[in-house]
C-alpha positions, -999 to +999 in steps of 0.1 A: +016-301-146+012-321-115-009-303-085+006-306-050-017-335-030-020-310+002-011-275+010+023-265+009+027-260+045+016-295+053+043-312+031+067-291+048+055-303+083+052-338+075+083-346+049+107-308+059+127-297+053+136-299+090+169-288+107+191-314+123+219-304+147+213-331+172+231-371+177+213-399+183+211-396+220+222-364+223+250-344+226+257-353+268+250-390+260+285-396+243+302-394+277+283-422+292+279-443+267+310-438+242+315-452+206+318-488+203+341-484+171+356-462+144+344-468+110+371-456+084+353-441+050+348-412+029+327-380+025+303-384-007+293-351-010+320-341-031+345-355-060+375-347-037+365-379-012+378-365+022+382-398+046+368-391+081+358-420+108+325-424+117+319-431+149+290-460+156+272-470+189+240-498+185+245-496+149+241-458+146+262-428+136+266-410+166+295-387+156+334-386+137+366-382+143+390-367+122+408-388+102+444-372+104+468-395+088+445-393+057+465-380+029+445-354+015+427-338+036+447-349+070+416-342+090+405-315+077+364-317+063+347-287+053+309-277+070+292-301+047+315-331+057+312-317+092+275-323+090+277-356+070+269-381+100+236-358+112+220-377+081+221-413+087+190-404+117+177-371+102+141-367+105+130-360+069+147-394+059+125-413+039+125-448+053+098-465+033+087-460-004+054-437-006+027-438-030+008-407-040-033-405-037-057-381-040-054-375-004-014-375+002+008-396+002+008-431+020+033-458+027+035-487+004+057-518+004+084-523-013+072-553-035+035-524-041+061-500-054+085-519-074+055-536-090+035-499-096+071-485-110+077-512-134+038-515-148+040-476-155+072-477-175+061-503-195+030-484-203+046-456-209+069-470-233+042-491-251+022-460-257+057-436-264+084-456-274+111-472-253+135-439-257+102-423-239+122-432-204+155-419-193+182-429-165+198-403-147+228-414-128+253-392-107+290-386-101+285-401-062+277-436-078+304-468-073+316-483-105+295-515-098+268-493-096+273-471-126+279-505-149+248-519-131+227-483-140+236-490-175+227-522-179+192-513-163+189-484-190+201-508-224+193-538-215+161-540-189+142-506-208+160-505-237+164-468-241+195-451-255+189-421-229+213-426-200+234-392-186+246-381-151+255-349-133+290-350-151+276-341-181+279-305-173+311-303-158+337-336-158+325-344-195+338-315-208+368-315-188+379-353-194+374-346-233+400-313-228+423-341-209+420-369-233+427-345-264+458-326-245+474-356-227+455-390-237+440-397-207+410-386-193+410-367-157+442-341-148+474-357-151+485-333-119+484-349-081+470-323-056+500-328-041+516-303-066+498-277-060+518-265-029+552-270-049+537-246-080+554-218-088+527-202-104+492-216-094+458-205-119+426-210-110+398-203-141+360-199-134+364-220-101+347-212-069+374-229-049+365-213-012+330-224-016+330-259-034+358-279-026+370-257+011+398-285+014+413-272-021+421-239-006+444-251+021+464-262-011+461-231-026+475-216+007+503-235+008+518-230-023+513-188-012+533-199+014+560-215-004+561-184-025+539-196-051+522-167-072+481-169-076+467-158-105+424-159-104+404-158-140+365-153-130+335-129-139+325-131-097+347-119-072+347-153-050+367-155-022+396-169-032+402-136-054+405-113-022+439-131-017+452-135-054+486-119-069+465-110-104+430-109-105+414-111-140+374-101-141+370-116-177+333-107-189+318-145-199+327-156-233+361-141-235+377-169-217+387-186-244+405-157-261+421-152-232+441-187-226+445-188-263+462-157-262+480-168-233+495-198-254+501-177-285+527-152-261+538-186-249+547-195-283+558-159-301+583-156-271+596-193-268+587-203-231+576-237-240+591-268-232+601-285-258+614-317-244+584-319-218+554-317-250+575-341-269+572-367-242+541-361-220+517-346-246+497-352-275+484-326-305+513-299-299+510-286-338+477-284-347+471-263-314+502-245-318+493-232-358+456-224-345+462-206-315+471-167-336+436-179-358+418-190-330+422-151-314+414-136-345+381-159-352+371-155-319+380-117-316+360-113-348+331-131-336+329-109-302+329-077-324+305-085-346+283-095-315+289-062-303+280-045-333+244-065-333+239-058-301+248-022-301+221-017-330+191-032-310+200-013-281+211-040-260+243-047-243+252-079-219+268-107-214+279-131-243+272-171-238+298-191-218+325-203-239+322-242-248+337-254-217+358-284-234+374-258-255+384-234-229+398-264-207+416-278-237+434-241-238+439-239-207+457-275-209+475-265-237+493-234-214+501-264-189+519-282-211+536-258-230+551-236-202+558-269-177+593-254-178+587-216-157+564-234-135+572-268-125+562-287-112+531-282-117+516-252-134+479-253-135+447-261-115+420-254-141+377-259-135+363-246-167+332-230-162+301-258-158+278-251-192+262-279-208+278-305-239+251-290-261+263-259-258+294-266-264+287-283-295+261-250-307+294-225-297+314-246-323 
């Protein structure tokens, strides 16, 4: 394992972490010397892409504006979008690429460390094997920089390990989408929420991830809409919800299956709606009463293992792909109680791996 170059306390006072709560300029300085424009854009920090308007003086981010006419999140930005702009100057930015010695670090060029980076992954994969280096990519990347990611990973190094953050959350999810409607992300606009008649939220921390989410939530309360909350933890938004469901982890997927199966034994489906807008009715609809039994089965016999060595707790997450193709499968079979839109569904975020291992 690598050994720190210099004392903990002296990385912390040369590279922070450091607050930042202050403008370029200041805070009085705006009133003297306003913004020269308004740049329109969007808040990375999250998938939900809140547009705000930076505004710039001399090239710099001084401050923002709310961006009300924007249509989903009219202005609204939660404390991390708030904060956004305090970036662009912060302290601990690192403006220059830094090479590490036996003394610290010190502050190379960009043509030293390109060069040093490119002669130690070749090594490395001469020694190793070119599927010795991986590429990890995130969810915040453009598409022309996601293509360009993968072309450095197959093409330049020549290894077959490429991933990204979405690998333990949208992965999961867009295979649940694909198999339940044929396309890949939620076939439901955010603008449905408020117009839900029933509104269910599964192993989603709404209040804390995505703040903008909730004033959704809280409109469709005030429409009359009925929330119903499935989560181990008692987040916020459960305070505030019509039915409450503490589900111990692992039993999620019984639960939506069992959902869909009263769905089913009672006729509440819509017929007419799966016919057109959804794909794999049957085979979902025969498994749903085995799928219970399997998977209540499995959770006893857990039990019964557990209970002889003396040791009770929590079972594994459920494979999240599974539990958001459930869930999906509720959507489109009870679209007719609920329209016109029924469900806003975040499976819990485990791993692809483990999903594959729970099958």
């Amino acid at each position: 394992m690598a050994k720190a170059p210099m004392p903990a306390e002296t990385l912390v006072d040369r590279y922070g972490p450091h607050l930042n709560y202050v403008p370029p300029g200041g805070w009085a300085n705006e009133s003297r010397h306003p913004a020269e424009r308004l740049v329109k854009t969007h808040c990375c920090f999250c998938g939900q892409q809140c547009g705000i308007q930076l505004k710039v003086r001399g090239n710099q981010v001084i401050g923002f504006e709310p961006w009300e006419e924007f249509p989903f999140n009219r202005g609204m930005l939660c404390p991390k979008g708030v904060k956004r702009y305090l970036q662009a100057n912060h302290p601990d930015r690192l403006l220059d690429p830094l090479l590490r010695t036996e003394n610290g670090f010190r502050v190379a060029t960009w043509d030293e460390a390109l060069d040093f980076t490119a002669r130690r992954l070749r090594e490395i994969q001469e020694r190793h094997g070119r599927d010795a280096v991986a590429v990890y990519g995130g969810a915040s990347l453009t598409t022309e920089k996601a293509y360009l990611l993968g072309k450095f990973a197959r093409v330049a190094l020549g290894t077959r390990h490429i991933d990204y953050n979405g690998r333990l959350c949208m992965v999961s999810a867009g295979t649940a989408y694909k198999l339940a409607f044929g396309v890949d992300r939620s076939p439901i606009p955010w603008s449905d929420i408020p117009k839900a008649q029933v509104l269910l939220i599964a192993g989603s921390n709404v209040a804390d991830c995505s703040p903008i989410t909730t004033d959704y939530v809280w409109r469709c309360r005030d429409n009359g809409g009925k929330l119903i909350v499935i989560d181990p933890r008692m987040t916020p938004i459960t305070r505030n919800a019509d039915l409450y469901l503490p589900v111990r982890p692992g039993t999620d997927v019984i639960l939506l299956m069992s959902l869909l199966h009263v769905i089913l034994r009672d006729g509440l489906e819509d017929r007419e709606f799966i016919e057109k807008g959804t794909s794999g009715f049957e085979p979902v609809a025969e498994s749903s009463e085995n799928t219970i039994r399997s998977a209540l089965r499995n959770r006893l016999a857990c039990r019964r293992t557990q209970s002889k060595r003396r040791h009770t707790g929590p079972g594994k997450p459920s494979a999240p792909s599974r539990c958001t193709r459930a869930a999906s499968s509720i959507n489109r079979k009870a679209s007719r109680t609920v329209r016109p839109s029924s469900i806003c569904v975040s499976p819990p975020a485990t791993s692809v791996a483990k999903a594959r291992a729970a099958r």
